[in-house]
C-alpha positions as CSV (number, residue, x, y, z in Angstrom):
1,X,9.2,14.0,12.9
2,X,6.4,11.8,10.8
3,X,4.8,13.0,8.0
4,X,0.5,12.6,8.7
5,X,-2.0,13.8,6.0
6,X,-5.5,14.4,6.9
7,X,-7.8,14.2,4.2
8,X,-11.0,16.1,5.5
9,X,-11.3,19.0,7.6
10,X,-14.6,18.5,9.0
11,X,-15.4,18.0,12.5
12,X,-13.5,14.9,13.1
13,X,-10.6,15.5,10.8
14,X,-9.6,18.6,12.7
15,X,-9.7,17.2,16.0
16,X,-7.6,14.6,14.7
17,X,-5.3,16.9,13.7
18,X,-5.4,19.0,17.1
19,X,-4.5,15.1,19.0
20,X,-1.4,14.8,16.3
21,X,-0.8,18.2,16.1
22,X,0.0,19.0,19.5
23,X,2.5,16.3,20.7
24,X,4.9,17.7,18.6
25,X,6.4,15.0,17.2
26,X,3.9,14.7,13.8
27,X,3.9,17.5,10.8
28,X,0.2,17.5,9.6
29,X,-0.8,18.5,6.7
30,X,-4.8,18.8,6.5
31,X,-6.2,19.0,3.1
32,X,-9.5,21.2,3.2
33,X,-12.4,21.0,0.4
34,X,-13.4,24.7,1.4
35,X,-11.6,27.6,0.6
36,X,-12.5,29.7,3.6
37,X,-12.2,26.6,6.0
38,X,-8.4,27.1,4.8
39,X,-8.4,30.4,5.4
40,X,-10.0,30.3,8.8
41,X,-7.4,27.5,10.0
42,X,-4.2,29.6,8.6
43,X,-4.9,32.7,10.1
44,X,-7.0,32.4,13.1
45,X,-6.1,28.5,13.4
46,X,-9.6,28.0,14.5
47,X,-11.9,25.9,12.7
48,X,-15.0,28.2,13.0
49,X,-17.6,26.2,10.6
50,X,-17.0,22.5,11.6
51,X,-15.3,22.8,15.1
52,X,-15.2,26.5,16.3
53,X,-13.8,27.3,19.9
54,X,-10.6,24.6,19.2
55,X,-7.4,25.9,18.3
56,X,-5.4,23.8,15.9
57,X,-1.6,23.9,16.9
58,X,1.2,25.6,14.4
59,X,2.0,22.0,13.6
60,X,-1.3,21.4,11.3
61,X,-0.6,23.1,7.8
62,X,-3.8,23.4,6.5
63,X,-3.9,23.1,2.2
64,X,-6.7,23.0,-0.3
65,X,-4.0,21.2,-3.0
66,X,-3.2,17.4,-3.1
67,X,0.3,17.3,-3.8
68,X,1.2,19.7,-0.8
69,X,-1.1,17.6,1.2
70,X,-0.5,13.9,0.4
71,X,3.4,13.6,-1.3
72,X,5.9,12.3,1.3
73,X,3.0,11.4,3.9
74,X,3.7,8.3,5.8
75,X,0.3,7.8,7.3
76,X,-2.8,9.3,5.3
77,X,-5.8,9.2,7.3
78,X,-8.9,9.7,5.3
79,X,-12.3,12.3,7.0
80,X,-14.9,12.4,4.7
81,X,-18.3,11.7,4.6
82,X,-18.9,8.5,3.4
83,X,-20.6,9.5,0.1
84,X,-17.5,11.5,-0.8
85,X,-15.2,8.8,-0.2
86,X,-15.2,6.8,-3.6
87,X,-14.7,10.0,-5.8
88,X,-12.0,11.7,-3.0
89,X,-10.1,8.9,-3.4
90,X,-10.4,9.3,-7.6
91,X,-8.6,12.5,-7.0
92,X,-5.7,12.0,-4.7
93,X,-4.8,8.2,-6.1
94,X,-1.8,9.6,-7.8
95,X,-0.5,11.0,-4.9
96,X,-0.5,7.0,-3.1
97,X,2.4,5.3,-2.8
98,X,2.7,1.7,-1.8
99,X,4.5,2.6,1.2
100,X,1.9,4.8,2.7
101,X,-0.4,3.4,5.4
102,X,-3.7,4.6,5.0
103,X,-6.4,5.0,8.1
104,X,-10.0,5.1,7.4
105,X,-11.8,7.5,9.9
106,X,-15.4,7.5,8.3
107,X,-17.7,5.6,9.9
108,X,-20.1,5.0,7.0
109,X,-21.1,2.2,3.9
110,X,-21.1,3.2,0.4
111,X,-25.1,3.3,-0.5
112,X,-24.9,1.6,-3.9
113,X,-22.0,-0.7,-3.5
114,X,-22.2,-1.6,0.8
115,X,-19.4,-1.6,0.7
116,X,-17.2,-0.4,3.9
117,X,-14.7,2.4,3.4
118,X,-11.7,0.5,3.6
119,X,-13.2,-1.7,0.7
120,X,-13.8,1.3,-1.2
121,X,-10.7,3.0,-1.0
122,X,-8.5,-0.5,-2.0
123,X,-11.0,-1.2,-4.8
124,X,-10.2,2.5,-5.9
125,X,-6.4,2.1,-5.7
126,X,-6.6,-1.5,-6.9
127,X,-8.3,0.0,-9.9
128,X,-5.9,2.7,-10.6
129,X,-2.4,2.1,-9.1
130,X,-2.2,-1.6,-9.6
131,X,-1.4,-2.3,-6.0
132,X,-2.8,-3.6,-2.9
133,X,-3.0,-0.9,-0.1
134,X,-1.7,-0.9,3.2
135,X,-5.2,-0.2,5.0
136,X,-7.1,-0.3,8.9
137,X,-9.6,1.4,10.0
138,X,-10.0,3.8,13.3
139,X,-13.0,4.2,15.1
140,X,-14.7,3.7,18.3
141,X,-16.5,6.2,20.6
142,X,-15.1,9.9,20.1
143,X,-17.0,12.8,19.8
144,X,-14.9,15.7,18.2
145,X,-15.2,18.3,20.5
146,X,-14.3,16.2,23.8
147,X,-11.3,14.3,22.0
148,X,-9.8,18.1,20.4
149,X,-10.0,20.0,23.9
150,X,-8.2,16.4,25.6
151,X,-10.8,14.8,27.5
152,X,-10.0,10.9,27.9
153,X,-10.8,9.0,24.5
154,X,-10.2,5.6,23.6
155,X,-10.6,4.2,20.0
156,X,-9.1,1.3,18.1
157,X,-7.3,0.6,15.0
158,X,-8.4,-2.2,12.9
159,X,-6.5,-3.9,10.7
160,X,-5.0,-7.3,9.2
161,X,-2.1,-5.5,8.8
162,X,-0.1,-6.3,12.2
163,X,2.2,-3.9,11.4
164,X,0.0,-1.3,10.5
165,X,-1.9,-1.5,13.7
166,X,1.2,-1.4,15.9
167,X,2.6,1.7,13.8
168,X,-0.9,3.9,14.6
169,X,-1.5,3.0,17.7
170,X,2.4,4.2,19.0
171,X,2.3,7.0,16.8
172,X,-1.6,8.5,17.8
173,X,-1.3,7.3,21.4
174,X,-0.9,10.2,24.3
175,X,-2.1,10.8,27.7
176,X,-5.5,11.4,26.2
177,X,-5.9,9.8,23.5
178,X,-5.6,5.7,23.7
179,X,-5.7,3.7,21.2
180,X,-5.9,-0.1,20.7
181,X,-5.5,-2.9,17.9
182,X,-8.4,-4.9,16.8
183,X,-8.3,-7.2,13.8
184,X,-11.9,-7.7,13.1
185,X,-11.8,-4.5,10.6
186,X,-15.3,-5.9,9.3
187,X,-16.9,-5.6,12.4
188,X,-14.9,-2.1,13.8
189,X,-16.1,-0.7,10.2
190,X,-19.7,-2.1,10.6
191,X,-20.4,-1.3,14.2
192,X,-19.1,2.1,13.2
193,X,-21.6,2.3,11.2
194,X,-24.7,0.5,11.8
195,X,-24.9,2.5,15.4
196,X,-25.4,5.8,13.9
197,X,-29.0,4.5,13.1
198,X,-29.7,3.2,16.2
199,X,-28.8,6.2,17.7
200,X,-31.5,8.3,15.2
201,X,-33.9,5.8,16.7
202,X,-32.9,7.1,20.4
203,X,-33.3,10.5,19.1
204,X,-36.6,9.8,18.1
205,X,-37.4,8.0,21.9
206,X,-36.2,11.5,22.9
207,X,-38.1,13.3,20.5
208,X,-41.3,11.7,21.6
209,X,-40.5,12.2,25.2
210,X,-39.6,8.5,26.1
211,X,-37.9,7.7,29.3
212,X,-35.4,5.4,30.3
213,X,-37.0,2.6,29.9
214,X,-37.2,2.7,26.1
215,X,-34.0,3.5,25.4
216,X,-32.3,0.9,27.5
217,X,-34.0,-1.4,25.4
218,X,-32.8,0.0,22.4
219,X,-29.6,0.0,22.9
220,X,-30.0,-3.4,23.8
221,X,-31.7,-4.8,20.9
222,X,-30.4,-2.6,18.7
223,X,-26.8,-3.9,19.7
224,X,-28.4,-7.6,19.4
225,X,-29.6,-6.9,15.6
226,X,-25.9,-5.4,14.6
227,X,-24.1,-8.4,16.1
228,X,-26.2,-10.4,13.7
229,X,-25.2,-8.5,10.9
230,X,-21.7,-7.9,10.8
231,X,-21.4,-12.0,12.5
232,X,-23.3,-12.4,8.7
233,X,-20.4,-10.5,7.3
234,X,-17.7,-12.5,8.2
235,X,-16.6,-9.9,11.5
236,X,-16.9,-10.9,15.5
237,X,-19.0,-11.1,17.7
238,X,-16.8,-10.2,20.1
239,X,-15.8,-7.0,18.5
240,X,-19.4,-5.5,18.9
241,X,-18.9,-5.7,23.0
242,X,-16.1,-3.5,22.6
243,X,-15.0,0.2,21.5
244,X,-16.0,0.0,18.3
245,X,-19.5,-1.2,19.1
246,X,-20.7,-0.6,22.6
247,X,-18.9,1.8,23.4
248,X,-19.6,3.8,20.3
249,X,-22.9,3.0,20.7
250,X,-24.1,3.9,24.3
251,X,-21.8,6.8,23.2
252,X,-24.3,8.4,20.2
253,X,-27.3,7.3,21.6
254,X,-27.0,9.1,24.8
255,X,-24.9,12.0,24.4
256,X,-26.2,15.1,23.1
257,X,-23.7,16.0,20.8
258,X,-24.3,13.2,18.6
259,X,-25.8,14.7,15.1
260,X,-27.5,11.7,14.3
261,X,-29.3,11.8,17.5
262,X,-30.0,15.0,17.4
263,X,-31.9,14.2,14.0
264,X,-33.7,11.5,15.5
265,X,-34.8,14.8,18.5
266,X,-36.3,16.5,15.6
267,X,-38.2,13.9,14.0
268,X,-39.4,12.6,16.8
269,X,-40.8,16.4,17.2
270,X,-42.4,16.0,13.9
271,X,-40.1,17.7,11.4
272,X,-39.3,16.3,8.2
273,X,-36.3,15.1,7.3
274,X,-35.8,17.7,4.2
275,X,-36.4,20.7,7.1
276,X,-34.0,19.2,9.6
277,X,-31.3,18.4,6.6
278,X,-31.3,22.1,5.6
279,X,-30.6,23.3,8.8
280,X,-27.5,21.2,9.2
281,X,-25.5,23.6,7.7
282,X,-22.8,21.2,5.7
283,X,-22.4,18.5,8.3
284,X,-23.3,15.1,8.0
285,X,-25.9,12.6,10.0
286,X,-24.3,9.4,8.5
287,X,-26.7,7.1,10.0
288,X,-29.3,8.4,6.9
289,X,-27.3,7.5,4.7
290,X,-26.3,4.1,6.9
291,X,-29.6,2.9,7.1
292,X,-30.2,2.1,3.5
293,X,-26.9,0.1,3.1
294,X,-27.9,-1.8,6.0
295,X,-31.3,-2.9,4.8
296,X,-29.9,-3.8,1.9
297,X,-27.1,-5.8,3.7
298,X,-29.3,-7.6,5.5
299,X,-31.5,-8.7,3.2
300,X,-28.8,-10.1,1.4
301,X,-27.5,-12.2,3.7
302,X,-30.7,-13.2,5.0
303,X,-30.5,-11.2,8.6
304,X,-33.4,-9.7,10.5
305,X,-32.5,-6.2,11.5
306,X,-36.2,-4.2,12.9
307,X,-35.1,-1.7,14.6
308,X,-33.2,-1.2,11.2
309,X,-36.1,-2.0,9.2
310,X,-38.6,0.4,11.1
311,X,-35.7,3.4,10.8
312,X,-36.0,3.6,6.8
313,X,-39.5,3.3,6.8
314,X,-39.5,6.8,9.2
315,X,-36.2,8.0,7.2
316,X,-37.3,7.6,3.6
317,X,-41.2,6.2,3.7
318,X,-42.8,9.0,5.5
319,X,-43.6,6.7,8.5
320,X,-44.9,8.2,11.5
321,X,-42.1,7.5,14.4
322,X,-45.2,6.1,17.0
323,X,-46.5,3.9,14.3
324,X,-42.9,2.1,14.2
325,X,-42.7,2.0,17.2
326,X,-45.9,0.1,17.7
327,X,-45.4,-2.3,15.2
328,X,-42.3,-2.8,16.8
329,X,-43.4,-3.7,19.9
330,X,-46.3,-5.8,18.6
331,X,-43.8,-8.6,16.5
332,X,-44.1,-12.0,17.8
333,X,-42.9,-12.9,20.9
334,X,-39.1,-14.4,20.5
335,X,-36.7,-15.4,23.3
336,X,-34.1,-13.1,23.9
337,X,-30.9,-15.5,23.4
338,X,-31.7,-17.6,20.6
339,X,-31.3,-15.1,17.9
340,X,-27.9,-14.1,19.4
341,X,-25.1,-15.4,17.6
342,X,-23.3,-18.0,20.3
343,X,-20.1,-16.1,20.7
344,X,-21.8,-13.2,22.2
């Protein structure tokens, strides 16, 4: 049996550990940052603050202590939220060996840095451990509770690693879960990311009691402006038709168990973004945090993102959601294809 640690027990991290958990082939050892989270998991194997209802199998060993967690792992697949990730990986780097592959599961950009997770975690091991990691990325459209209780999911695993790819996808693949191998990590990491803002902005079309209409255009546009970007980046164009941008895409900006759509609901409602954060109760919207890195990203290389661009003004300005929306549909005419990068 292979050795898989989880590094993060929150929503995503434990279903993750339910789809490894149960074929019976993996030991996983899930490292928890909350002591009663632990508890909860090792005695009623239920996850009742981040995914309550899902039983974990007796596979997943649940551990608030590094070396129990990480030594003699052969795949470490990292959960956290994406703020956490640079100082998570300060503590656990002496538990790394060169041999391990490492998955990154956050779909997020480090605020001050922008860089992507994967670029964090191997500037952090780089630092420290004097060698290069073994590193891909996982994401596409999966929503926790669907993907624990075995509905259909597909994701892919991005990496320049070949090997690396292969090794994931046959070792997380089963009749629900499928996974394929992209090697565009720049764009699976970026399209991960940059939709989770775009999918506040349908929340906010909901919010306001939009129809259709508005969000099909949305989507739309707000898939053009993230093809631009992560093209900018040095990733594919391609890539953002597929699982990791699409799909994830359509799949946060229309389904209701998407927190950062949800957030999107209640400002669109009116609510201030400090209200709606304290009633989160300890899980994460990434796309607030996204939106900031992205701006900044695109500014840098020059990119014109204003779906983007109207999201921090609501987000972090105080803007009211129909103003943006106006000036939004006010910009100067443009044709549709031209600012398309020609791949797509």
């Amino acid at each position: 049996m292979s050795e898989i640690a989880i590094i993060g027990a929150g929503a995503w991290g434990t279903a993750l550990s339910i789809i490894l958990g149960r074929t019976g082939t993996h030991r996983v050892r899930l490292w928890v940052h909350e002591q009663e989270v632990c508890d909860s998991i090792a005695t009623r194997r239920v996850n009742e603050k981040f995914l309550p209802g899902c039983t974990l199998p007796e596979t997943v060993n649940p551990t608030t202590h590094w070396d129990e967690a990480i030594r003699g792992a052969h795949i470490v697949i990292s959960v956290m939220p994406s703020s956490y990730c640079r100082s998570t990986f300060e503590e656990m780097r002496g538990y790394l060996t060169p041999e391990m592959l490492l998955v990154s599961a956050t779909k997020g950009i480090e605020k001050d840095t922008r860089m992507r997770m994967t670029e964090v975690i191997s500037n952090v091991v780089q630092n420290a451990m004097r060698f290069t990691p073994r590193i891909g990325a996982l994401s596409g459209p999966s929503f926790a509770l669907e993907a624990a209780r075995g509905d259909p999911t597909a994701v892919t695993i991005a990496s320049q690693d070949a090997e690396l790819a292969r090794t994931v996808q046959q070792e997380f693949s089963n009749a629900s879960f499928r996974v394929y191998t992209n090697e565009d990590p720049v764009g699976v990491e970026l399209g991960g990311a940059l939709k989770n803002t775009i999918a506040i902005a349908a929340g906010v079309c909901a919010g306001l009691g939009l129809g259709h209409n508005s969000v099909a255009a949305l989507i739309t546009r707000g898939l053009a402006e993230m093809t631009r970007l992560v093209v900018a980046c040095g990733g594919k164009a391609e890539t953002m038709a597929g699982l990791a941008g699409l799909g994830d895409l359509v799949l946060t900006c229309t389904g209701s168990l998407s927190r950062n759509r949800s957030v999107g609901v209640e400002l669109g409602r009116g609510r201030k973004l400090p209200e709606i954060l304290a009633g989160m109760h300890g899980m994460v919207a990434e796309g607030i945090f996204t939106t900031t890195a992205a701006v900044g990203l695109a500014h840098g290389h020059g990119v014109e993102m204003p779906i983007t661009e109207q999201m921090y003004a609501i987000l972090h300005q105080g803007k009211a959601p129909r103003e943006a929306i106006y000036d939004l549909m006010t910009r100067r005419g443009k044709s549709e294809t031209t600012q398309l990068p020609p791949a797509l």
